[in-house]
C-alpha positions, -999 to +999 in steps of 0.1 A: -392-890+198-423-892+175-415-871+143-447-853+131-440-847+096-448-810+078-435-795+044-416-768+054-407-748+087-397-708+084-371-701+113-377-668+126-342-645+127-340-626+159-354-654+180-342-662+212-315-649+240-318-608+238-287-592+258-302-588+294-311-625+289-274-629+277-265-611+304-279-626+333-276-657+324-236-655+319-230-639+356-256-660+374-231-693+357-200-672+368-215-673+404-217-706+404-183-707+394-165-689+417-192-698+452-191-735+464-232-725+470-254-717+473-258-687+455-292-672+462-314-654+433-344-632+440-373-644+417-361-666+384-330-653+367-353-652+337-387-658+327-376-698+314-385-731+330-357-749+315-333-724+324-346-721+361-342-760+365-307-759+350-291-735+379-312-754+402-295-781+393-260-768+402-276-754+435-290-720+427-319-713+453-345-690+437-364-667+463-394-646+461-386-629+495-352-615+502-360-626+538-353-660+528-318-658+515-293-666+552-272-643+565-238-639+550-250-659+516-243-645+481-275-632+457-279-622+424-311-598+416-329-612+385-334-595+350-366-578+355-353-553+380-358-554+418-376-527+438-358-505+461-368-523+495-352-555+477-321-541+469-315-528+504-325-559+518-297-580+501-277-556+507-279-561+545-285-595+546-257-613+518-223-611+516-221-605+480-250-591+460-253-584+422-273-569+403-285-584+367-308-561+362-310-554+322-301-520+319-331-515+293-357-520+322-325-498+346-337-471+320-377-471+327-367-472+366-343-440+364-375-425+344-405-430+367-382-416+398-373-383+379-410-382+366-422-381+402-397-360+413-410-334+389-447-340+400-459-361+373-488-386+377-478-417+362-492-440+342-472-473+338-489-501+311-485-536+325-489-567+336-501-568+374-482-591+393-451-593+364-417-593+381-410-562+361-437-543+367-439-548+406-399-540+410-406-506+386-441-494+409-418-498+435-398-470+425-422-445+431-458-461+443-474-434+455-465-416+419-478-445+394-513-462+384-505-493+369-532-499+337-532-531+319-530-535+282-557-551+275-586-531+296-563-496+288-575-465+305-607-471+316-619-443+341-590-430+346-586-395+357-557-377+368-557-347+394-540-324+368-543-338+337-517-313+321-487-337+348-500-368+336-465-393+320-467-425+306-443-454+304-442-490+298-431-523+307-404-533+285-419-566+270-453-552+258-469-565+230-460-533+203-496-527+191-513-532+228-485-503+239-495-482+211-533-486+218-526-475+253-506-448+240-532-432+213-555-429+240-537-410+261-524-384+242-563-380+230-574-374+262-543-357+280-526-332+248-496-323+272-489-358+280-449-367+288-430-397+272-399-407+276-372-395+243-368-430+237-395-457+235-394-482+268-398-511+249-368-532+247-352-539+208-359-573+212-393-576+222-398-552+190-379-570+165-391-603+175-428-591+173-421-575+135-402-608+126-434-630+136-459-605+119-434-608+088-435-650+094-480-643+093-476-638+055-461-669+045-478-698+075-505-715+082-491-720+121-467-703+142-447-718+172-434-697+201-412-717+224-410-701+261-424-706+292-462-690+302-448-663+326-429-652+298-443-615+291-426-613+256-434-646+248-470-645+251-470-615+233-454-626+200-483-658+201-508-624+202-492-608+175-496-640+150-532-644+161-538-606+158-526-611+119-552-641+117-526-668+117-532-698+142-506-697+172-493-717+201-468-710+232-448-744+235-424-748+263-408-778+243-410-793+212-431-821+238-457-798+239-472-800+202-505-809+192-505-832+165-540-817+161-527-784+153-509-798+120-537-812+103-540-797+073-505-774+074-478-771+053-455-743+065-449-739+101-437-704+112-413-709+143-399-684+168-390-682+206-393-658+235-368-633+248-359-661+273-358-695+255-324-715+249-319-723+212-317-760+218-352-761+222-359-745+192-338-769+172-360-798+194-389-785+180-373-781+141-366-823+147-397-829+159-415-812+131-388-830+106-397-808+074-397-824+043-384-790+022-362-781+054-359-753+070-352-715+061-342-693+081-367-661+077-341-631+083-357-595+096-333-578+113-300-579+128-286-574+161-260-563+175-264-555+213-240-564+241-245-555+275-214-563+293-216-582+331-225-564+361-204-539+375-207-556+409-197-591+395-163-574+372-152-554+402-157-588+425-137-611+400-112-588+392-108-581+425-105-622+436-081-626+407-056-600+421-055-615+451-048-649+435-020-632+413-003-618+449-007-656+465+009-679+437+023-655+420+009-662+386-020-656+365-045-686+365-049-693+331-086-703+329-091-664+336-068-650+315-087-621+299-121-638+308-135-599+312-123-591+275-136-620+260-164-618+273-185-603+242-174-635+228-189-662+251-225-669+248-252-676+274-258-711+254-221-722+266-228-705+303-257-730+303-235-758+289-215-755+319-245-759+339-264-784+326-239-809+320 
């Protein structure tokens, strides 16, 4: 590996794995643990290119159409929430189907059906054609007008503008939400939010972390993958504070172009990215002064496995317990410890 050589690199802390990211990422490994394959998963478990190839590795088929997945097969639903057709597809197609969903984008789904219940119009801010955004429209199509970010309202004009709600796609860029945002309530004073904001904790901290990281670099690095909402987003927050930015997928990707004439190297990764590639990307940089790690926030969030998939295990090791008559000892406890086990070793499990 050719080492290009800067003073210093500032190590943005959160970075990385969020808990839906955790999460999905920890039952889609138990899947293909427990199923000789192949397991089935509608659209990429997450937004990652390395991760995708690792399950693919062990046999995971990823799907953009439930139609594809054979009768009788097991699925998982990715991260970024499935619409309703979807989930009543697998459901009558695979033998075993569960749900990753993170519950953060389970929130904005439970929101736009009770907002179009009640007769709202809804504006959603995305992306068109995100995973996300498609699975949440789904919910209630003929209730929703999808606006993007970056063009914002534009002309458009509700049939009662004193019913008019807004939400949000969970990975937003913070400042593009809160454009979108300001503008509505200007032009519709009655307009209906959700109690608590719809973008997800992570996407949030890891935005202020890299705006804090503006102040002190003369580059910033986002490893993650381009279909990465989130991660494209914090590479628009550094630019927006008029610091020089660039989406890596790997530490293969760098420009030695872009380090002519930098010292301090600001680095950071999407919602999505595996550390290891972060710590490619520190050896590749090889900083004389080190690295520091550049501390924000801290977090705490768990969100424990599926229902489906606890209820299915538990289930399979009871069964076990009646036919030898003895508890397995690789699964002792496996549901209470699970807190404790990391997406990173899920992935070591897969990609070894």
């Amino acid at each position: 590996m050719t080492v290009m050589t800067v003073e210093r690199v500032l190590l943005a802390e959160p970075r990385g794995f969020c808990a839906g990211v955790e999460m999905a990422i920890k039952a889609l490994t138990w899947m293909t643990r427990i199923f000789d394959g192949p397991v089935y998963c509608f659209h990429e478990i997450v937004h990652n290119e390395w991760v995708v190839r690792a399950f693919e590795g062990v046999g995971v088929v990823f799907v953009n159409d439930i139609a594809q997945v054979p009768l009788g097969a097991p699925v998982m639903l990715s991260a970024h929430g499935s619409a309703p057709e979807v989930v009543q597809g697998a459901a009558d197609r695979a033998a075993v189907v569960i749900d990753a969903v993170c519950p953060l984008v389970t929130k904005v789904h439970h929101e736009v059906k009770r907002m179009a219940r009640d007769g709202y119009e809804i504006i959603y801010v995305g992306h068109t054609g995100h995973d996300e955004a498609v699975g949440t429209v789904a919910e209630a199509p003929n209730a929703i007008t999808l606006i993007e970010p970056e063009t914002g309202l534009g002309q458009y004009q509700p049939a009662d503008t004193a019913k008019v709600a807004l939400l949000a796609q969970t990975t937003l860029g913070v400042h593009e939400w809160m454009a979108v945002m300001d503008d509505a309530k200007d032009r519709f004073p009655e307009l209906h939010t959700a109690r608590k904001s719809d973008l997800c904790y992570a996407t949030t901290n890891r935005q202020d972390a890299v705006k804090q990281l503006t102040e002190s670099c003369d580059l910033i690095l986002v490893v993650g993958s381009h279909n990465s909402s989130n991660t494209q987003a914090l590479v628009r927050v550094a630019r927006e504070n008029g610091v020089s930015a660039h989406r890596i997928d790997s530490a293969d990707d760098i420009d030695q172009g872009w380090l002519d004439g930098v010292a301090t190297v600001g680095l950071t990764a999407g919602a999505s990215a595996p550390d290891h590639l972060v710590q490619e990307v520190i050896a590749r940089l090889a900083p004389t002064a080190g690295f520091e790690l550049w501390s924000s926030t801290e977090e705490q969030e768990y969100f424990p496995l599926p229902p489906q998939l606890r209820a299915f295990v538990s289930t399979l090791q009871s069964l076990v317990e009646a036919g030898v008559t003895a508890r397995l000892p690789a699964q002792e406890g496996w549901l209470e410890r699970d807190r404790d086990w990391t997406a990173s070793e899920a992935l070591n499990l897969v990609s070894t």
